[in-house]
PDB file as gemmi writes it, atoms N, CA and C in Angstrom:
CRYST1    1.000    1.000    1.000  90.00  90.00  90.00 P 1                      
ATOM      1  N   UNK A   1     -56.239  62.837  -4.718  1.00  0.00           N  
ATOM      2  CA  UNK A   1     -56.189  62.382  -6.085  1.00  0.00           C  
ATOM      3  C   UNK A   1     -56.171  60.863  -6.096  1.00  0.00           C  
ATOM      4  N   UNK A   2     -57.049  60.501  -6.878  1.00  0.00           N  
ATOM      5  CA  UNK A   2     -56.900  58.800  -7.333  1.00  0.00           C  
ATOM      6  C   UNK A   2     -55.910  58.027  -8.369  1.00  0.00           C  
ATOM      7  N   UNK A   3     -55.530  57.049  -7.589  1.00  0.00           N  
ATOM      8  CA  UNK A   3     -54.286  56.276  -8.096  1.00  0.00           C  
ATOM      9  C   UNK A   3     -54.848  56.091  -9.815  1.00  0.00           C  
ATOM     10  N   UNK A   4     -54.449  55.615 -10.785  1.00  0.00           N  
ATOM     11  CA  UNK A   4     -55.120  55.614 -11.707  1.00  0.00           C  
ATOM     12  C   UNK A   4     -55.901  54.557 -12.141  1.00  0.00           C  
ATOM     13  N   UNK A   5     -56.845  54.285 -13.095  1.00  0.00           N  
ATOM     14  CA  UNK A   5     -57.226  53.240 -13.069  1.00  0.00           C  
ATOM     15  C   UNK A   5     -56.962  53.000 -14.618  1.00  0.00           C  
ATOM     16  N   UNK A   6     -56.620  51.594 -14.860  1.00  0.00           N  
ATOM     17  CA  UNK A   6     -56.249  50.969 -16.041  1.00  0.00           C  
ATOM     18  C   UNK A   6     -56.951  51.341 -17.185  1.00  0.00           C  
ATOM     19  N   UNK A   7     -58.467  51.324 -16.937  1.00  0.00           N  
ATOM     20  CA  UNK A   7     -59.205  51.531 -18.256  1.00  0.00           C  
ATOM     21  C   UNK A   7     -59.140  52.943 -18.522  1.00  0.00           C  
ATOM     22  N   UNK A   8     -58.974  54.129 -17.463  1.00  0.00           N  
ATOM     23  CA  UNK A   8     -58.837  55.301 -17.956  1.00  0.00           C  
ATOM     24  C   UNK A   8     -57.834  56.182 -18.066  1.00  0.00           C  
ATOM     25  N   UNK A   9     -56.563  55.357 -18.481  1.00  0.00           N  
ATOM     26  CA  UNK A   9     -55.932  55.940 -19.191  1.00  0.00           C  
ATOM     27  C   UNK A   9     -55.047  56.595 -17.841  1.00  0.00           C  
ATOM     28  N   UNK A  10     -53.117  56.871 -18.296  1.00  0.00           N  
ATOM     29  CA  UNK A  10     -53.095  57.695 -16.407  1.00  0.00           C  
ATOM     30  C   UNK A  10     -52.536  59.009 -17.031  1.00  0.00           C  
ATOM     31  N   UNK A  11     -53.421  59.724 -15.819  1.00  0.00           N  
ATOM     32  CA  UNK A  11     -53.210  61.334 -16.097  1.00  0.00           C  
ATOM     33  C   UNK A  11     -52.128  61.500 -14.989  1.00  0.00           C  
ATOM     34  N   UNK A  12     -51.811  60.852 -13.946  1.00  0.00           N  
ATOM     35  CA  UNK A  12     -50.732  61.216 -12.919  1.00  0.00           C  
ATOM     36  C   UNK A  12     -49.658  61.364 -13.043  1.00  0.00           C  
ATOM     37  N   UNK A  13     -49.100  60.647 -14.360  1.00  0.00           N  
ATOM     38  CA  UNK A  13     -47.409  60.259 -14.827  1.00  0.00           C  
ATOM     39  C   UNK A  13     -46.756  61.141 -13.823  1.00  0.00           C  
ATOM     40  N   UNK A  14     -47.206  62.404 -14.884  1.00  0.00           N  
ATOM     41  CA  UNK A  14     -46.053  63.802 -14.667  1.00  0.00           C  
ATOM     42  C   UNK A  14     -46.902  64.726 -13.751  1.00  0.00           C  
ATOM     43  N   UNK A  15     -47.424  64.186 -13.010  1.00  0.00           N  
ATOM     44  CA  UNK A  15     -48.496  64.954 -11.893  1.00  0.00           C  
ATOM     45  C   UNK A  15     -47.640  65.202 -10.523  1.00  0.00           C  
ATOM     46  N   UNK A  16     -46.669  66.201 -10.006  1.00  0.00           N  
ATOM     47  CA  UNK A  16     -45.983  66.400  -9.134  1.00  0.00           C  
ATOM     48  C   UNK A  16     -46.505  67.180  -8.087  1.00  0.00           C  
ATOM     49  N   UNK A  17     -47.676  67.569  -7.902  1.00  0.00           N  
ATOM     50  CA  UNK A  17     -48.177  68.804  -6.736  1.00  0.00           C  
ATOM     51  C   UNK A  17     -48.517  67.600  -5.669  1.00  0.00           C  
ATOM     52  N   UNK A  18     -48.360  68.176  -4.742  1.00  0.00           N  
ATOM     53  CA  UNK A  18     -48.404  67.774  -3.188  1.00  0.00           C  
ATOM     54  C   UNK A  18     -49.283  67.081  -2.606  1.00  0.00           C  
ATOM     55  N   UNK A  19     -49.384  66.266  -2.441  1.00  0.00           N  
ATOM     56  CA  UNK A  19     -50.660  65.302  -1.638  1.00  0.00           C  
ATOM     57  C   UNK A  19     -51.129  63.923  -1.924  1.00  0.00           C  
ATOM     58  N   UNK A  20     -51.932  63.106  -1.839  1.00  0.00           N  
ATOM     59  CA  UNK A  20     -51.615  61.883  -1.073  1.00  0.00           C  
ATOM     60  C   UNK A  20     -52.477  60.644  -2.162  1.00  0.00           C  
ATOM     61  N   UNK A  21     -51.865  60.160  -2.591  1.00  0.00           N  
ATOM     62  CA  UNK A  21     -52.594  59.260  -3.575  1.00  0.00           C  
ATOM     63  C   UNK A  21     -53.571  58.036  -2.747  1.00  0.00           C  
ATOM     64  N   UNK A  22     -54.555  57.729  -3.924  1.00  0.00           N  
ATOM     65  CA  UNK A  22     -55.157  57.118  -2.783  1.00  0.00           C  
ATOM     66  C   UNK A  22     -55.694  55.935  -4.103  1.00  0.00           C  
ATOM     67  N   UNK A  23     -56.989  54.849  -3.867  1.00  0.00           N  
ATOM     68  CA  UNK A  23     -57.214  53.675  -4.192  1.00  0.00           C  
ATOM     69  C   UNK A  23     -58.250  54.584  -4.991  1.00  0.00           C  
ATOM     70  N   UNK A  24     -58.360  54.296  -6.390  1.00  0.00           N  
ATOM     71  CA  UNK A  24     -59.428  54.635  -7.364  1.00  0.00           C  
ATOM     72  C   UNK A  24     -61.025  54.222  -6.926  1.00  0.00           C  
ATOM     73  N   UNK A  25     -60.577  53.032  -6.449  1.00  0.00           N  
ATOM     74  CA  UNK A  25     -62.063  51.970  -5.763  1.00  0.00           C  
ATOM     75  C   UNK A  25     -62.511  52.084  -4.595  1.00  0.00           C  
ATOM     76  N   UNK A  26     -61.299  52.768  -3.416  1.00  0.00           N  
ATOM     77  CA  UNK A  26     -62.105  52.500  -2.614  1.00  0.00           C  
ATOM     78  C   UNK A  26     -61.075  53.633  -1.366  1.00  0.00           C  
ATOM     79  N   UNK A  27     -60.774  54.411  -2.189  1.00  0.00           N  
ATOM     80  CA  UNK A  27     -60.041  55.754  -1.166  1.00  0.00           C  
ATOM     81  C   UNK A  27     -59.230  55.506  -0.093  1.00  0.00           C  
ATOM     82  N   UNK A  28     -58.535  53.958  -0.133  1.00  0.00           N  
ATOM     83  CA  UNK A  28     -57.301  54.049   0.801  1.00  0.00           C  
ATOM     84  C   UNK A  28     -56.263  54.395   0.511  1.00  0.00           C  
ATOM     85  N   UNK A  29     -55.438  55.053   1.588  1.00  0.00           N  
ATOM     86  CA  UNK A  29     -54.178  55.969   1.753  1.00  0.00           C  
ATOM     87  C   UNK A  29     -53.061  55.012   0.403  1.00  0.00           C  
ATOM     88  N   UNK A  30     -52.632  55.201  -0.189  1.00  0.00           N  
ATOM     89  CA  UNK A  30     -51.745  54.961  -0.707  1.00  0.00           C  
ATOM     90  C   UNK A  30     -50.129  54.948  -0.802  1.00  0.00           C  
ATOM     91  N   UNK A  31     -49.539  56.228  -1.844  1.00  0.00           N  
ATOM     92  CA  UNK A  31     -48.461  57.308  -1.545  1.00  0.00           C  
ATOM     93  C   UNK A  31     -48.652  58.531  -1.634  1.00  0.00           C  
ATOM     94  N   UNK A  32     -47.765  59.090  -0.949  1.00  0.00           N  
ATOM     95  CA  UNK A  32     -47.594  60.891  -0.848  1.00  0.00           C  
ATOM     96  C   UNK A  32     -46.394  61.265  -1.758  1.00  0.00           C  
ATOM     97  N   UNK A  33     -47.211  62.084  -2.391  1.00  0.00           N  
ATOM     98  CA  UNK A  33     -46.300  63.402  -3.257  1.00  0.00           C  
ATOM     99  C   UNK A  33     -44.519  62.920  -3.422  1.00  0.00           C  
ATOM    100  N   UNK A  34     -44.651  63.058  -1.847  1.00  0.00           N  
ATOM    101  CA  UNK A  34     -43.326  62.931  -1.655  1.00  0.00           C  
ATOM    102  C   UNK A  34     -42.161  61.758  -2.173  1.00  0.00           C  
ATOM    103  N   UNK A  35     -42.714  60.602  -1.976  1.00  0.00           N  
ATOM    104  CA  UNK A  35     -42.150  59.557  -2.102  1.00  0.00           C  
ATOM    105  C   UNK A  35     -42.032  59.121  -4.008  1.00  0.00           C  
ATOM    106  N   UNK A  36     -42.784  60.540  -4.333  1.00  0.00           N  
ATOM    107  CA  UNK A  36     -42.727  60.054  -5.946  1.00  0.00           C  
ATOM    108  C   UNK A  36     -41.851  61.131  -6.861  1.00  0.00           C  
ATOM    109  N   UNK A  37     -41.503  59.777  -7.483  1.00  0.00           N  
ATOM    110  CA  UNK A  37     -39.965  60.247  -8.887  1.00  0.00           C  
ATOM    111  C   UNK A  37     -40.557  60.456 -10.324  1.00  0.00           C  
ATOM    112  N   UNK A  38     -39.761  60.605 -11.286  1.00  0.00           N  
ATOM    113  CA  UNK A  38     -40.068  60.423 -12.355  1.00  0.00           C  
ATOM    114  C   UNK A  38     -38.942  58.903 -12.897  1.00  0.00           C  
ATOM    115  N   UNK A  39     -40.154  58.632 -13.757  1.00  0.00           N  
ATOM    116  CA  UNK A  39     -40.017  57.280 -14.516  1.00  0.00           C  
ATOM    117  C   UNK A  39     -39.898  57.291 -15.718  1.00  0.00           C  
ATOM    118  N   UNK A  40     -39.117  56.299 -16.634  1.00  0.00           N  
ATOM    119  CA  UNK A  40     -39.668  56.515 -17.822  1.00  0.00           C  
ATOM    120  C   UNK A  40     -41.011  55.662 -18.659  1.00  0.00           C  
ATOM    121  N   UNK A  41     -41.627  54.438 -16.994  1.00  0.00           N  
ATOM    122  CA  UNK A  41     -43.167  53.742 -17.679  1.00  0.00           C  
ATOM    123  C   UNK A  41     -43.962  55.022 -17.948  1.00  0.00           C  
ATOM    124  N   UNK A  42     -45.159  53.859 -18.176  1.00  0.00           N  
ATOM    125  CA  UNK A  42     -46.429  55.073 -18.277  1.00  0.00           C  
ATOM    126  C   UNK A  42     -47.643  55.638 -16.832  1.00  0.00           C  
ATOM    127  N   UNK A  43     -46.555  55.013 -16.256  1.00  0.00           N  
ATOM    128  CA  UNK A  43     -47.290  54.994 -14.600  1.00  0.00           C  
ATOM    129  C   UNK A  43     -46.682  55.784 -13.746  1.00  0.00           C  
ATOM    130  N   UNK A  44     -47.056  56.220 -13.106  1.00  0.00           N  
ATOM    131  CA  UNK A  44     -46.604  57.026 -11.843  1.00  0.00           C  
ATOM    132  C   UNK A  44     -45.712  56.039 -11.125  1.00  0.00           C  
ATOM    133  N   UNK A  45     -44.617  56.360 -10.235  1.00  0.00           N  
ATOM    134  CA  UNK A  45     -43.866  55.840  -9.325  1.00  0.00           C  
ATOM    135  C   UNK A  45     -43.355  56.140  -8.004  1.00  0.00           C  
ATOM    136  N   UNK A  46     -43.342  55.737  -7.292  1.00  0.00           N  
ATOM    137  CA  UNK A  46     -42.713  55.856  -5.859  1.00  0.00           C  
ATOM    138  C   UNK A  46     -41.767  54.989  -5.609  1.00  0.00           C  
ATOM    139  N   UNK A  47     -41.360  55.318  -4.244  1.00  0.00           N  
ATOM    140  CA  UNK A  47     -40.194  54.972  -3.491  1.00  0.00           C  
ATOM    141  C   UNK A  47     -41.126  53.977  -1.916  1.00  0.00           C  
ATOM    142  N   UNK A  48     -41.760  54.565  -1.938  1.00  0.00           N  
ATOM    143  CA  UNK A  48     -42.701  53.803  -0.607  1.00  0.00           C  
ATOM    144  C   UNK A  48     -44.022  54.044  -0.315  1.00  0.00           C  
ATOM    145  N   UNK A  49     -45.211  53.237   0.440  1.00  0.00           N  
ATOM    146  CA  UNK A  49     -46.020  53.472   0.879  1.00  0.00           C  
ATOM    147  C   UNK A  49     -46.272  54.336   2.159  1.00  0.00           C  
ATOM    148  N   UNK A  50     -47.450  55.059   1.946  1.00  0.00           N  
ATOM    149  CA  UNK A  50     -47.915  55.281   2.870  1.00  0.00           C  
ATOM    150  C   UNK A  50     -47.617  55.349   4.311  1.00  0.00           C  
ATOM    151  N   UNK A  51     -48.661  53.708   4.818  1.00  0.00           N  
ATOM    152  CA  UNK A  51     -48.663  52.721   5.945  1.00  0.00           C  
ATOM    153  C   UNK A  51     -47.947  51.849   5.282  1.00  0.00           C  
ATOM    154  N   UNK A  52     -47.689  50.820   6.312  1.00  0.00           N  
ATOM    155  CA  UNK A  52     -47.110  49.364   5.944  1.00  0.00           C  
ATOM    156  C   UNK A  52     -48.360  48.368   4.984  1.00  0.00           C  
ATOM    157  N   UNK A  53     -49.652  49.155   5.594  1.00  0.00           N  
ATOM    158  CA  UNK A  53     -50.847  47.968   4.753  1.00  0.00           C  
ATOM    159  C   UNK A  53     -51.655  48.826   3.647  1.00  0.00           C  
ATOM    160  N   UNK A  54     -50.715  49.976   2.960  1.00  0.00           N  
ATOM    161  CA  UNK A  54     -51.313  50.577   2.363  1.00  0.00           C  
ATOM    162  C   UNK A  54     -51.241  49.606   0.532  1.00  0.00           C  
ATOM    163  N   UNK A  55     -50.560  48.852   0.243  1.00  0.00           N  
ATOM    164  CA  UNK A  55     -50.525  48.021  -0.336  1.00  0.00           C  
ATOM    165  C   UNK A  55     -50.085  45.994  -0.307  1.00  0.00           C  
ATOM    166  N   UNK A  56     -50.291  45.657  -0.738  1.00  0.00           N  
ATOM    167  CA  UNK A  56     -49.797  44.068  -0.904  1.00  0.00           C  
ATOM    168  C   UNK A  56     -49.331  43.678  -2.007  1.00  0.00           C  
ATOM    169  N   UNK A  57     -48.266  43.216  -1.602  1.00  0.00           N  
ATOM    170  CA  UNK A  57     -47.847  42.763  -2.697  1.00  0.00           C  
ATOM    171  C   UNK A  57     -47.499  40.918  -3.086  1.00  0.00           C  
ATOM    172  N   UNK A  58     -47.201  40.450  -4.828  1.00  0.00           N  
ATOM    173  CA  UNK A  58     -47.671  39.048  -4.933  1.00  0.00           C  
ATOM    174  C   UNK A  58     -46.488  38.858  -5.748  1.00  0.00           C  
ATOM    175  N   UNK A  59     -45.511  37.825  -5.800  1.00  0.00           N  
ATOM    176  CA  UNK A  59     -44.495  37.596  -6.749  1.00  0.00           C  
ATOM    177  C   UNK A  59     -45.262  36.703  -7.883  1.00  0.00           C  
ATOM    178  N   UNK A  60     -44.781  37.458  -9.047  1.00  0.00           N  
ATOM    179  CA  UNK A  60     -45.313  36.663  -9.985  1.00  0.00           C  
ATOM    180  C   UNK A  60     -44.477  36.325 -11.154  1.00  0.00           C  
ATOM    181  N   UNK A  61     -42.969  37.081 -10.976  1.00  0.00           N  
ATOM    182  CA  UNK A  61     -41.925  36.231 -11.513  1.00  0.00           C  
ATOM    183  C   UNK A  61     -41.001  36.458 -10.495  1.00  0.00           C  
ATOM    184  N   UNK A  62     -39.305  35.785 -11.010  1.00  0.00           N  
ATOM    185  CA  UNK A  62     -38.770  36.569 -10.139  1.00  0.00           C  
ATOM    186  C   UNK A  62     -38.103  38.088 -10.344  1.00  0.00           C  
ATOM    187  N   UNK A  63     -37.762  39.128  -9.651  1.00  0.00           N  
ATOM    188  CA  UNK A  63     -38.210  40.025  -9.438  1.00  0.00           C  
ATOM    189  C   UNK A  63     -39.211  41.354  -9.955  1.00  0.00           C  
ATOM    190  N   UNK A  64     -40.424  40.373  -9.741  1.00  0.00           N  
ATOM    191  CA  UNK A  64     -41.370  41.567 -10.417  1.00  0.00           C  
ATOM    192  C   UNK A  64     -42.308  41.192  -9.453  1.00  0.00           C  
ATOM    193  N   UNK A  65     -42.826  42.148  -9.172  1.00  0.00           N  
ATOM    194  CA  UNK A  65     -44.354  41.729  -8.099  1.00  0.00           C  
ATOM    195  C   UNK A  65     -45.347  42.911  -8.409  1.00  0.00           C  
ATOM    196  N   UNK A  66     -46.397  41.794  -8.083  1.00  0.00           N  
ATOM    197  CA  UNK A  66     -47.529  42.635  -8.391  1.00  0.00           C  
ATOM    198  C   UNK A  66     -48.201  43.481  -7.094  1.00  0.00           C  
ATOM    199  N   UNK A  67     -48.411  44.742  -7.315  1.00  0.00           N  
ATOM    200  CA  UNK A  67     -49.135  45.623  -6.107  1.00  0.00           C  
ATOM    201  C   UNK A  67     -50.750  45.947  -6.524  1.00  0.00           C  
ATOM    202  N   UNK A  68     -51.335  45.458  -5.379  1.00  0.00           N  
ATOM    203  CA  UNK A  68     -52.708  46.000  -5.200  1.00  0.00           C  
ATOM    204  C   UNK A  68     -52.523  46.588  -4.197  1.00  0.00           C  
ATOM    205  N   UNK A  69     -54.085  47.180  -3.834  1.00  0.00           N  
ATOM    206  CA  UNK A  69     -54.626  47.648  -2.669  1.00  0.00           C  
ATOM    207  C   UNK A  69     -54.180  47.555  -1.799  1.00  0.00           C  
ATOM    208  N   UNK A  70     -54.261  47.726  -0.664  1.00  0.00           N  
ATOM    209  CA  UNK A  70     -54.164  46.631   0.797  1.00  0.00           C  
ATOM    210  C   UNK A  70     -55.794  46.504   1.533  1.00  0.00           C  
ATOM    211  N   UNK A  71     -56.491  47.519   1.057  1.00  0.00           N  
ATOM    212  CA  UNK A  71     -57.481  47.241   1.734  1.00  0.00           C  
ATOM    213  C   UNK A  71     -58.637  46.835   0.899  1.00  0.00           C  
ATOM    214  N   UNK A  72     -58.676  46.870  -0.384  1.00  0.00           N  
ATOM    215  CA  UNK A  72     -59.597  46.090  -1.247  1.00  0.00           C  
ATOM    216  C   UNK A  72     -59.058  45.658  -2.347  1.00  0.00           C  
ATOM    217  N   UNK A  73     -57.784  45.345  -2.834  1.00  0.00           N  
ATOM    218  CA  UNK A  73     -57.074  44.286  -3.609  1.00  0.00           C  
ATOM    219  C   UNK A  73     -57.202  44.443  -5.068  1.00  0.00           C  
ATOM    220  N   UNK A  74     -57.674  46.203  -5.565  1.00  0.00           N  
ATOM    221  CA  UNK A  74     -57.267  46.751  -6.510  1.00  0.00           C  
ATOM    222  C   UNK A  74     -56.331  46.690  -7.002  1.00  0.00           C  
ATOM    223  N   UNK A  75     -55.754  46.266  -8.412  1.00  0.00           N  
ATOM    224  CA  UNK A  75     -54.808  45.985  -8.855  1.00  0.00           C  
ATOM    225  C   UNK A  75     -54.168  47.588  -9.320  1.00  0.00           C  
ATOM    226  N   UNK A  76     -52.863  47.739  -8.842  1.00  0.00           N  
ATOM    227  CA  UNK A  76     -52.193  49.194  -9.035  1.00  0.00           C  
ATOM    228  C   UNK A  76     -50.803  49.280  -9.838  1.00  0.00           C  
ATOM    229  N   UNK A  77     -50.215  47.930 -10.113  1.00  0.00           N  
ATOM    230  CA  UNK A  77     -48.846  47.811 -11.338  1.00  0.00           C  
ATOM    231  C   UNK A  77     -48.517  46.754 -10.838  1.00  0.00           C  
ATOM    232  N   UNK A  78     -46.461  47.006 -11.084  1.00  0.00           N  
ATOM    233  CA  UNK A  78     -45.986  46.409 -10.916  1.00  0.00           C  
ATOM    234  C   UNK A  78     -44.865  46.947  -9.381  1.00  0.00           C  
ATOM    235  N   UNK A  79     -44.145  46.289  -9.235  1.00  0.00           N  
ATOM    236  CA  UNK A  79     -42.773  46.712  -8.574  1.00  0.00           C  
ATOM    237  C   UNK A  79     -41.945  45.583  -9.123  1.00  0.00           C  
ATOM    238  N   UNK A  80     -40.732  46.310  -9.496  1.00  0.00           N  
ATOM    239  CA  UNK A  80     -39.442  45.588 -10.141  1.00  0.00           C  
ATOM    240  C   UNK A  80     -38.387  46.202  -9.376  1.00  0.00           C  
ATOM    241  N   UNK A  81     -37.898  45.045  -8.888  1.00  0.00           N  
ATOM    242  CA  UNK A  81     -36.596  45.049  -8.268  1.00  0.00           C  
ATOM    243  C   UNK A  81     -35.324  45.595  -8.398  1.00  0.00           C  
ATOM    244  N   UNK A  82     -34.187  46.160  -7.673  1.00  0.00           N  
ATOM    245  CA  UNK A  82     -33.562  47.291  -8.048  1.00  0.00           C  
ATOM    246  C   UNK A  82     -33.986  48.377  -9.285  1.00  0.00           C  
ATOM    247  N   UNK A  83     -34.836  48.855  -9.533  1.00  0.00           N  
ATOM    248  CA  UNK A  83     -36.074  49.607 -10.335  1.00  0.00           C  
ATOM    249  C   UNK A  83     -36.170  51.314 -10.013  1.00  0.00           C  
ATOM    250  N   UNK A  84     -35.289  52.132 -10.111  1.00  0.00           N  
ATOM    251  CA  UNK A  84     -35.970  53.153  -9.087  1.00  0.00           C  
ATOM    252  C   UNK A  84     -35.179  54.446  -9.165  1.00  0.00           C  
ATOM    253  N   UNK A  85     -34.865  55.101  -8.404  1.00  0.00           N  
ATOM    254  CA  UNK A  85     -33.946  56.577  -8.236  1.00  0.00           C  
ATOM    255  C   UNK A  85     -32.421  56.193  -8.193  1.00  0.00           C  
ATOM    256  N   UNK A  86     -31.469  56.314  -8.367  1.00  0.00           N  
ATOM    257  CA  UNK A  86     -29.946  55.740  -8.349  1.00  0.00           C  
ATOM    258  C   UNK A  86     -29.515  55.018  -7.151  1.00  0.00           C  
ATOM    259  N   UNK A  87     -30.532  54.935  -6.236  1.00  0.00           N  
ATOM    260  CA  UNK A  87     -30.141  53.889  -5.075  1.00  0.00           C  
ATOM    261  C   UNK A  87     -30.637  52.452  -5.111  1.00  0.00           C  
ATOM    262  N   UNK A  88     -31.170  51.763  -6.407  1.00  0.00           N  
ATOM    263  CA  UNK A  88     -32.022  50.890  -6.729  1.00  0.00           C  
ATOM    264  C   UNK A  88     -33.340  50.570  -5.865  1.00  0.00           C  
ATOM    265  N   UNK A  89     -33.984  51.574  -5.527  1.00  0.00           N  
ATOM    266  CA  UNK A  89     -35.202  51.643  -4.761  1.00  0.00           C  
ATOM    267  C   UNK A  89     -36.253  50.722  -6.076  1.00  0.00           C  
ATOM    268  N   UNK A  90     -37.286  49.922  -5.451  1.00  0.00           N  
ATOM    269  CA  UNK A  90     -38.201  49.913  -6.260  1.00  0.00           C  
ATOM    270  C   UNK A  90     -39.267  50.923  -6.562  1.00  0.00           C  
ATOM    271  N   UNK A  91     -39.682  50.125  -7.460  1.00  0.00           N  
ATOM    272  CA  UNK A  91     -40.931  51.440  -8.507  1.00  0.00           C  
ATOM    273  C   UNK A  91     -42.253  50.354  -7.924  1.00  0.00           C  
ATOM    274  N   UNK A  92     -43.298  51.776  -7.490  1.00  0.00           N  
ATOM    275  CA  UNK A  92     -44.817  50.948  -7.565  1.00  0.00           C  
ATOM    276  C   UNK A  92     -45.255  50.928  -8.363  1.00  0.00           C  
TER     277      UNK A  92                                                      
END                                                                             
């Protein structure tokens, strides 16, 4: 399944079945099933990547950063700091 893409709207929110999100643009590994919570944005969320280079990330205030790609620099949200499941994990 593909991560979502901005202009079309995300069908993943509340999308919980098993398997491995990947880059809308260009089909790299992303997150798995697993690592994802429910939120109350309009975006899907996790707890972690993939690989270590399955995304990059860019500070663009302080604590908010922006996540793309890692392997073609698709823009995929945000991550906000203590953000997340009751252990202050961040959100992708």
């Amino acid at each position: 399944m593909s991560f979502c893409s901005f202009f079309g709207g995300e069908v993943f929110r509340d999308h919980f079945k098993s398997g491995i999100y990947v880059c809308s643009k260009c089909d790299h590994q992303l997150f798995s099933s697993r690592s994802k919570y429910e939120h109350s944005s309009p975006w899907p969320a996790f707890t972690e990547t993939i690989h270590e280079d399955s995304v990059s990330k860019h500070e663009e205030r302080p604590g908010a950063y922006k996540v793309r790609c890692g392997k073609c620099g698709n823009g995929l949200g945000h991550e906000f700091v203590k953000d997340g499941p009751s252990k202050g994990l961040s959100r992708f």
